[in-house]
C-alpha positions in Angstrom: 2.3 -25.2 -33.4 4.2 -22.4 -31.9 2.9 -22.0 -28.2 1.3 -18.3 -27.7 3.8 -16.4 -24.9 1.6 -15.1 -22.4 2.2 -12.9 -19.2 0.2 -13.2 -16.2 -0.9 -9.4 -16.0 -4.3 -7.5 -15.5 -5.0 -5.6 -18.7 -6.1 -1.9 -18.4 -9.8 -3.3 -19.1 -9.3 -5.9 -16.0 -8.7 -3.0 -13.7 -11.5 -0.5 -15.3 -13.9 -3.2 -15.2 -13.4 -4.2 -11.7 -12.2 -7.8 -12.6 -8.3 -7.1 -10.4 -10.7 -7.0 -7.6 -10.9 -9.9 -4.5 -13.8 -12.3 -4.9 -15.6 -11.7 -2.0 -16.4 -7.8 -3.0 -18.1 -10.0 -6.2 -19.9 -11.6 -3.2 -20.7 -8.5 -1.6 -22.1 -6.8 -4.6 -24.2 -10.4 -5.3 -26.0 -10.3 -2.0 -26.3 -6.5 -2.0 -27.8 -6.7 -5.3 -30.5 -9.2 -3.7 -31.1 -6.7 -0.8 -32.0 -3.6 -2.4 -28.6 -2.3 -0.5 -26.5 -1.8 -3.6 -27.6 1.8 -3.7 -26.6 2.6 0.0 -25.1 5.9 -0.1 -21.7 6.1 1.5 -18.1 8.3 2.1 -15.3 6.4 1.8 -12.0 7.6 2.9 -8.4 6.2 2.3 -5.7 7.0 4.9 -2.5 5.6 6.4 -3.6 3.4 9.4 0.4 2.6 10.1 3.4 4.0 9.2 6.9 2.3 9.2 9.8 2.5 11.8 10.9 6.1 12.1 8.4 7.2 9.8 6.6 10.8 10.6 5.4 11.2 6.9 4.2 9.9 3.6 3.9 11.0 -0.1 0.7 11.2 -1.8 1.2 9.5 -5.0 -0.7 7.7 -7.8 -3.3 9.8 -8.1 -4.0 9.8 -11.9 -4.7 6.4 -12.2 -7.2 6.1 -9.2 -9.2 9.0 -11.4 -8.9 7.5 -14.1 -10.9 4.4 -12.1 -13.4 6.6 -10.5 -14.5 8.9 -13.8 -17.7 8.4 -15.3 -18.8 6.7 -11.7 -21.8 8.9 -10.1 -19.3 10.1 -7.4 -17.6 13.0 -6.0 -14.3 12.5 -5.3 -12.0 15.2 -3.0 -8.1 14.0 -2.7 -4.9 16.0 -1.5 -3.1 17.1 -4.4 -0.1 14.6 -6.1 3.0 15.1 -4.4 1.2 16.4 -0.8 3.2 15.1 2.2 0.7 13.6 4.7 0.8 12.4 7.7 -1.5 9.4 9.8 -5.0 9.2 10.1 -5.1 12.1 7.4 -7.7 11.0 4.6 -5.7 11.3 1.3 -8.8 10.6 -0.9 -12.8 10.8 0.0 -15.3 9.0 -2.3 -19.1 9.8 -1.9 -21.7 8.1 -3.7 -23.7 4.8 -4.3 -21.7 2.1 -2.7 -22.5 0.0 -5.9 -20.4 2.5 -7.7 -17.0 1.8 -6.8 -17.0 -0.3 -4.0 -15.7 -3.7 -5.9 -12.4 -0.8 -6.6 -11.6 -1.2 -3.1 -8.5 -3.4 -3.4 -7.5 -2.1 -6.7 -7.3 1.5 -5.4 -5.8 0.6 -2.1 -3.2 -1.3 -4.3 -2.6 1.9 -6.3 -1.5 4.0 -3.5 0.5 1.4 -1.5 2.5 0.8 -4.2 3.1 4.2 -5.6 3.2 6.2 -2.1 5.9 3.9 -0.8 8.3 4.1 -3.3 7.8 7.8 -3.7 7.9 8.0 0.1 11.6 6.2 0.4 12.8 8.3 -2.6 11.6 11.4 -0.6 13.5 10.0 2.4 16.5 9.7 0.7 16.5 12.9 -1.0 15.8 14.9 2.0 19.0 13.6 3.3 20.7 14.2 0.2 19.5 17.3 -1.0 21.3 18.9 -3.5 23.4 15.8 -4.3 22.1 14.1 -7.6 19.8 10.9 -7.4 19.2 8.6 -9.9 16.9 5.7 -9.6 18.0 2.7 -10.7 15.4 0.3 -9.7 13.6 -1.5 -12.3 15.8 -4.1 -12.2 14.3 -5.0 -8.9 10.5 -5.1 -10.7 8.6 -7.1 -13.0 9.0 -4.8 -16.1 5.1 -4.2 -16.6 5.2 -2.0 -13.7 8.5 -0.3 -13.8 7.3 2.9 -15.5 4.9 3.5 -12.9 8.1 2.8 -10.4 9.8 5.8 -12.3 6.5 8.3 -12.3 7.0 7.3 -8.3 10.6 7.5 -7.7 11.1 11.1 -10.2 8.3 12.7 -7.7 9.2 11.5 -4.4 12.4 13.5 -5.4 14.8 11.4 -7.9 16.6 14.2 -10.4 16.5 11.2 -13.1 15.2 7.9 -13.7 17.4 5.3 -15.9 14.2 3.9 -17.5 13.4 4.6 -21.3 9.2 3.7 -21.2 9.4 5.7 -17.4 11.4 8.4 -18.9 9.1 8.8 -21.9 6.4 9.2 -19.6 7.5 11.7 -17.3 9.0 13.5 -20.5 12.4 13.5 -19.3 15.7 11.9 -20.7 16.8 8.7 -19.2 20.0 9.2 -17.3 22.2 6.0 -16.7 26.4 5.1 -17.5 27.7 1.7 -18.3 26.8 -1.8 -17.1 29.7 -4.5 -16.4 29.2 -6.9 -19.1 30.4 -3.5 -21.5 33.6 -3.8 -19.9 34.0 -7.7 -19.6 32.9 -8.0 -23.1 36.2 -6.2 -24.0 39.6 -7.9 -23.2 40.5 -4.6 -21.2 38.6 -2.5 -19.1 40.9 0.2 -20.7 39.8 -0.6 -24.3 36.1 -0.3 -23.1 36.1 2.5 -21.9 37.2 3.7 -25.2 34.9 2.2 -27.4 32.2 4.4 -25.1 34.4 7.8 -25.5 34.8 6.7 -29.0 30.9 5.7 -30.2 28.2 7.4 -27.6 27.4 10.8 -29.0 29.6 13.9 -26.9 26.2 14.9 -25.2 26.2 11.7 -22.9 28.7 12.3 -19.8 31.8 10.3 -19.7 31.2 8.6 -16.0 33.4 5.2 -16.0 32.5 2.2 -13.8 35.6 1.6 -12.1 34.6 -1.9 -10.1 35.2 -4.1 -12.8 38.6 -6.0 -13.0 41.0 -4.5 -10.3 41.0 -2.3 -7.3 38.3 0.3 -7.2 41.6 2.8 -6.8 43.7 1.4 -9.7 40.4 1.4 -12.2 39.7 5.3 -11.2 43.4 6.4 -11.6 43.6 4.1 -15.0 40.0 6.0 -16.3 41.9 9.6 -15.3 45.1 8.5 -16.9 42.8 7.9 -20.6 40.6 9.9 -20.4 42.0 12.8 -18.6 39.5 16.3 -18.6 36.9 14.3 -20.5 36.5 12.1 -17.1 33.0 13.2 -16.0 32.6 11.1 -13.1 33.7 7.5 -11.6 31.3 5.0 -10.5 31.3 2.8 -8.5 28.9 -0.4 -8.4 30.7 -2.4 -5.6 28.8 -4.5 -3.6 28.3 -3.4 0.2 29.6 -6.7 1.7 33.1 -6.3 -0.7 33.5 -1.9 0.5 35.0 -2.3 4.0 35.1 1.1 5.1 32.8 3.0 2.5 34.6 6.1 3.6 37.9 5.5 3.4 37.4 4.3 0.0 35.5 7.4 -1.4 38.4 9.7 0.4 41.3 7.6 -1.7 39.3 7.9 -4.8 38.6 11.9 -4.5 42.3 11.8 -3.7 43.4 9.8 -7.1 41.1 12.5 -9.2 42.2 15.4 -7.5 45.7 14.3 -8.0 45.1 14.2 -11.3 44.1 17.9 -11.9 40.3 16.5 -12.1 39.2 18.5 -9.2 35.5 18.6 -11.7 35.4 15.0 -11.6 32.5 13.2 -9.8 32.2 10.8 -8.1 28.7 8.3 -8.5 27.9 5.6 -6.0 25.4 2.7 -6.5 24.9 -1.0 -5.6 23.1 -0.7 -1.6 22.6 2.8 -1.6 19.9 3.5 1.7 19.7 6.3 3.9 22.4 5.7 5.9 25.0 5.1 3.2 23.5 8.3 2.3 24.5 10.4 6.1 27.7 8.4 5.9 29.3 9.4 2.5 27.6 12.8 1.0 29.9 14.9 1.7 32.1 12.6 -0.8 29.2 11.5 -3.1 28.0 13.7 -5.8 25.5 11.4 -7.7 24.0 8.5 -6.2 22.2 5.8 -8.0 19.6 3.9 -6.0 17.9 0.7 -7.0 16.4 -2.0 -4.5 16.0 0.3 -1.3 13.9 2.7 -3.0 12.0 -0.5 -5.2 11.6 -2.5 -2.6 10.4 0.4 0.0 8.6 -0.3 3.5 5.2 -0.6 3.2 2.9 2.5 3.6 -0.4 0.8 5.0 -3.2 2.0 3.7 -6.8 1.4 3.9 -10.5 2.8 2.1 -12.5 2.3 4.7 -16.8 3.6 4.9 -16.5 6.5 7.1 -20.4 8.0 6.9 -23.5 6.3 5.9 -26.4 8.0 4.1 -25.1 11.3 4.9 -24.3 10.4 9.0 -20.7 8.9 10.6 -20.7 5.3 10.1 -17.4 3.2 10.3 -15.9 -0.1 11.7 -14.1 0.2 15.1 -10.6 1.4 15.5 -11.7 4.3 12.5 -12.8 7.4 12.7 -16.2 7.8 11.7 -17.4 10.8 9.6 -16.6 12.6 6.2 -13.1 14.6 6.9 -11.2 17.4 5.8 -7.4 18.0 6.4 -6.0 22.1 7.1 -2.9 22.6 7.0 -0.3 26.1 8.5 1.9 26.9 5.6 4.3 28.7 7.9 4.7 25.2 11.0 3.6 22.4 8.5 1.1 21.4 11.7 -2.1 20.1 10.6 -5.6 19.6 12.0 -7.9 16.9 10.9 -11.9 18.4 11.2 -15.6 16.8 10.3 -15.9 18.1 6.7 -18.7 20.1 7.5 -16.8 21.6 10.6 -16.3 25.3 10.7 -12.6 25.7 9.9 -10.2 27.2 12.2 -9.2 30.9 11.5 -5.3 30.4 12.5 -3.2 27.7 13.2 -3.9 26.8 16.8 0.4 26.2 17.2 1.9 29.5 15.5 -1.0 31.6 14.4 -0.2 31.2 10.8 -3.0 30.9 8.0 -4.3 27.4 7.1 -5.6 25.5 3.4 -8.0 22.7 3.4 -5.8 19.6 1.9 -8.4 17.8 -0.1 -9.8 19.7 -3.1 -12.5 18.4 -5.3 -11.3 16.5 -8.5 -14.6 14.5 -9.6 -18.2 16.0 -9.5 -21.2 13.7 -10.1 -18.4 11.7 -12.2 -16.8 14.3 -14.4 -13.1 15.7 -13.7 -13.5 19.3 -12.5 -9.8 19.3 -11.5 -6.4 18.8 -13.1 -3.2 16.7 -11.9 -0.2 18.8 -12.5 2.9 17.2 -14.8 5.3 15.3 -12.5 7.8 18.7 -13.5 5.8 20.9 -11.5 4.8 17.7 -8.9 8.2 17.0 -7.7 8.9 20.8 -6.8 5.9 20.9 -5.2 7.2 17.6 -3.2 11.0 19.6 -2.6 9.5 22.6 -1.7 8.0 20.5 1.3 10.7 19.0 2.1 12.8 22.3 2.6 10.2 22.8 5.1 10.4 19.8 7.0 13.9 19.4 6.9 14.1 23.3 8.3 11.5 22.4 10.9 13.9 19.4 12.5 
């Protein structure tokens, strides 16, 4: 008897129904079941407690699925828009209603937001640095699979111009962008004849960008690609390992050098394999397309916690929190925010430049229904470059 494959994943029902949860918030709910406390009317806030090393800002991201959680649930829910650039202490989501409600989501939503707010955070990072250089993500590699089109959604909003994924692609309704993997060219006898076999069978709408890291010097494989061929040469990539570059530079200049000497002044030039921030600062004025895996995938971790910030309707939290229901406003001319008891009077002007100010959190879920859209990741990840113009003009 053939034994059934089986993956150790949470299905959609696991996380709907509260079963991805810890067991001591089944513990909780037992013994507030058996003192009338399950009802307890509360606010509940998730915010970044700690950011990383050098850190000033995160990315608000994964909101769909945390709605998707809380719909149906007699709550309100307020939440800064996907893609909003926050900042510590700032309350990026606000439940209120019966504890009993959504309190067993607790870990399951914090473990949303971690996850997706890091990654989209680094890819923000990088881009900012980057700007109008090309950024791929290349990352699933580095993920379990059943995951890596939520990586993609993450990585294409925190600022990635394309993700290499097909399901991630699909789902951001984009085309997956990627060029050739090794085993293509070591599964010919020449790197020469496989590059070939790629001009020759992938349909002419697919750019011609050659990896050129496979057999022989990086500067020998670009001028070979130029010398076959020729004007059809979109780019040259190149996949080699940090600890085998030496000096990163010196190798890009010799390679724009080969192109250029070969009338293929058009060409690009696509680096990958260790891509980070400062491989970023130390090559793009050489780099027009840069493919990052692991660094973005494996980002520092954005800490977040959903902590009880008010109690039947008055401030209630642990020490070390805030208490109190909060709302966020924000100038849109400094980018300097204030954080305010929701019920606060708002400021009239922002109390650094004078400029006008917007409450962050807007109301997505009344009494359980969804009064409130999530834009398409499109019109996200513009909203998510058009604040990073701002920051990056502001420092």
């Amino acid at each position: 008897m053939k034994k059934e494959l089986k993956f150790p994943l949470a299905t959609i029902e696991d996380i709907l129904d509260g079963k991805a949860t810890d067991v001591y918030y089944i513990r909780t709910y037992k013994i507030l079941k058996e003192k009338n406390k399950l009802n307890t009317n509360v606010t509940m806030d998730v915010h970044a407690y700690n950011f990383p090393k050098d850190y000033n800002w995160a990315v608000m991201c994964g909101l769909p699925e945390v709605l998707n959680i809380l719909q149906g649930k007699k709550v309100d829910v307020y939440a800064m828009d996907e893609g909003t650039i926050f900042k510590l202490y700032e309350p990026i989501l606000s439940v209120t209603g019966p504890y009993g409600e959504f309190g067993i989501y607790e870990p399951i939503i914090d473990g949303i937001f971690r996850h997706n707010i890091s990654i989209a955070t680094k890819a923000a990072r990088c881009k900012i640095l980057a700007m109008s250089k090309t950024l791929i993500f290349f990352g699933i590699r580095a993920l379990h699979p059943a995951i890596s089109p939520m990586a993609d959604r993450a990585a294409y909003i925190g600022g990635c111009d394309a993700v290499s994924g097909i399901l991630g692609s699909k789902m951001i309704g984009e085309n997956p962008v990627g060029t050739m993997p090794h085993e293509l060219t070591l599964l010919f006898e020449d790197v020469k004849e496989a590059w070939k076999a790629f001009d020759e069978v992938i349909e002419e709408d697919v750019p011609r960008i050659m990896l050129c890291d496979t057999m022989y010097d990086e500067r020998t494989e670009v001028q070979m690609a130029a010398q076959i061929l020729k004007e059809k040469l979109a780019g040259v990539r190149i996949d080699t390992p940090s600890s085998r570059r030496g000096d990163i530079r010196k190798l890009l200049q010799e390679i724009r050098w080969i192109l250029d000497l070969n009338g293929l002044k058009n060409t690009k030039i696509v680096l990958s394999s260790g891509v980070d921030e400062n491989v970023i600062l130390q090559t793009k004025d050489l780099v027009d397309i840069y493919g990052i895996g692991t660094s973005i995938a494996f980002p520092p971790s954005i800490d977040l916690a959903f902590d009880i910030v008010e109690k039947e309707g008055k401030p209630h939290s642990k020490r070390g929190k805030l208490p109190g229901r909060k709302q966020v406003y924000r100038c849109k001319n400094c980018f300097n925010d204030e954080i305010l008891l929701f019920n606060e009077q708002p400021p009239e002007k922002c109390k650094k430049c004078g400029g006008e100010l917007e409450p962050l959190l807007k109301k997505y879920i009344e009494n359980g229904k969804l009064i409130r859209e999530v834009k398409n990741e499109k019109e996200v990840k513009k909203y998510v470059l058009e604040q990073l113009k701002i920051i990056s003009a502001l420092t």
